[in-house]
N, C-alpha and C positions, 0 to 999 in steps of 0.2 A: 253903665255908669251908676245908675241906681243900686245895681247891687253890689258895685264896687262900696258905695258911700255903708251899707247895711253894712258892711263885711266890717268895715274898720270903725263905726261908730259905737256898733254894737256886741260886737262878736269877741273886744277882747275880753279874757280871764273868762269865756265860758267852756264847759267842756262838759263831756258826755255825765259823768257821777255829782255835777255841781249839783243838782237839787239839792242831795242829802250824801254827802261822800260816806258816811257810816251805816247806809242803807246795803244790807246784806243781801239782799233780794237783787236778782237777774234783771239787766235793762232787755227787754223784751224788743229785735229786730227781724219784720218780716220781709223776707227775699222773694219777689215778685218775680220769677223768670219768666220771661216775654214770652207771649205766643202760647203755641201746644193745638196739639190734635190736626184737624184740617186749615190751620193758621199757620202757617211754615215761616213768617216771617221772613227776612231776605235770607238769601237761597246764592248760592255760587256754587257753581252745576250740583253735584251731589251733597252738599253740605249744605246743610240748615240752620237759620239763626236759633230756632226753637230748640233743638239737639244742646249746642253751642253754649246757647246760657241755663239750659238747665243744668248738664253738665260742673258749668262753674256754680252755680247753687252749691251742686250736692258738698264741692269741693270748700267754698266757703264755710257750712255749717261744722265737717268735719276740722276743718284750721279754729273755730273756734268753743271745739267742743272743752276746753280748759280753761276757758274765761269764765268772767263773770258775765258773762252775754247767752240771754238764749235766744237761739238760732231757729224760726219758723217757716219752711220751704210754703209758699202758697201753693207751689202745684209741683205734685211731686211725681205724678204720670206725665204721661204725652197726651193730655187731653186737652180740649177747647175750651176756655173760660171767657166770657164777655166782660167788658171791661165794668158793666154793672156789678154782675158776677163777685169781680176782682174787689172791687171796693167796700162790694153788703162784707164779705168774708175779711176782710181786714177789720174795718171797723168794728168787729163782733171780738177779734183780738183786742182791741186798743193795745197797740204798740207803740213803743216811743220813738221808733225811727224804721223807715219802709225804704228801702231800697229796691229800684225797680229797672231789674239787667234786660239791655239788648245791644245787639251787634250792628254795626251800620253797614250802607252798601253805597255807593256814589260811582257815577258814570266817571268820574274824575278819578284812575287806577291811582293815583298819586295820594291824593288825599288819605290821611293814613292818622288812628292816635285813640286816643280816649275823651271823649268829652261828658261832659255831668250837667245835669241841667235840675233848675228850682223851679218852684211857680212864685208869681208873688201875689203875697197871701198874708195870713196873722202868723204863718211860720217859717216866714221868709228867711230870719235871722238865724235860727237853730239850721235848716234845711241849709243853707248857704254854709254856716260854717261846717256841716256833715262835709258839703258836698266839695270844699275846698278843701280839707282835712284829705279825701279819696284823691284829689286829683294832684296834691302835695306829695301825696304816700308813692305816685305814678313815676313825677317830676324827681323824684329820688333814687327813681332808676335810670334816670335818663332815659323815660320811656316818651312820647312824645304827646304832647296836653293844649286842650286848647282855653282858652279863658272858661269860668265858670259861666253858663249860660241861662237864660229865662226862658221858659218856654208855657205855656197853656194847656198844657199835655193832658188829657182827661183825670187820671188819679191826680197826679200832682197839685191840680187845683183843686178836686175835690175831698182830698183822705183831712180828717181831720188830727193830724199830728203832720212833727217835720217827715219830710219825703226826699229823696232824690231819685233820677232818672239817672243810670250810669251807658250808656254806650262805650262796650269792652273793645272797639276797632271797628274797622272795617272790614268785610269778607270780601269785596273788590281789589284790596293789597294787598300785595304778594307778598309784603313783610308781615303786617297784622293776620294775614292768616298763618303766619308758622307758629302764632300764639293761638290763636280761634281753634284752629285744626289740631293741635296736639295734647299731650295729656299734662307734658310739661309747662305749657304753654298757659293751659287751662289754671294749672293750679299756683301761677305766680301770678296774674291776672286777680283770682280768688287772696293769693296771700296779700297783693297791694290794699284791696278792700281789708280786709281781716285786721293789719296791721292799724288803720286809719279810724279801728272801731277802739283804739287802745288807750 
């Protein structure tokens, strides 16, 4: 309810070039893909969440190589990065917006969709509207969304800019995985975000 009330008291008429719309300079967005190296994150037998959203990274950065958006992969091998790691190295960017992909897994085969999560924080407001704007761009496919969500997620609460946390599906669903699993899959996933940067 809390971020319901952020969303509509403060969020209208803001948008990503409000600072300075005449500002020719690139809004600077780092793509945090989850995991890497001996961190496999959730796993459905052969398939890995680390693979998965790196994957939709690459895809992302390539969908917005025509913007006015530069596109910063954090980790761009299969390597392990601790989540201290993750944060000194963003912060050294200062970026205007971090987006940070992973895939979900639930004992429940049914549970199925995208959910986006904020921290709340001093960027609660910006972070909220990013992360409504991603799960809007979803809802336009008839893709299936769940409320925007709060959560205390290590980066989230600590990156100093707005942030969100995107979970691309589930690997437990047999429907979310025919987007997780595929390359089509992958890069409508990547276009939903891309589109939501616009």
């Amino acid at each position: 309810m809390r971020l319901v009330r952020f969303l509509f008291v403060f969020c209208v008429g803001f948008n990503f070039m409000s600072a300075d719309p005449t500002n020719p300079n690139k809004i600077k967005v780092v793509i945090d893909a989850g995991h890497g190296g001996i961190d496999t994150g959730a796993q459905s037998n052969s398939i890995l969440e680390k693979q998965i959203v790196a994957d939709v990274s690459s895809h992302l950065k390539e969908l917005c190589s025509d913007k006015n958006i530069e596109i910063i992969l954090l980790r761009t091998e299969d390597e392990f990065m601790s989540l201290q790691d993750r944060l000194t190295k963003i912060e050294a960017l200062s970026p205007d917006l971090v987006i940070s992909l992973h895939a979900n897994y639930s004992p429940d085969r049914d549970r199925n969709g995208v959910e986006v999560f904020v921290a709340e924080n001093e960027f609660t407001v910006k972070s909220s509207y990013f992360g409504t704007k991603i799960l809007e761009s979803f809802k336009r496919k008839d893709f299936k969304t769940s409320a925007l969500q709060s959560a205390n997620f290590f980066l989230l609460k600590n990156l100093k800019c707005p942030a969100v946390t995107v979970e691309l599906g589930f690997l437990s669903n047999p429907e979310d995985m025919k987007y997780l699993n595929s390359e089509f899959g992958q890069k409508f996933l990547a276009k939903q975000i891309a589109s939501s940067l616009d």
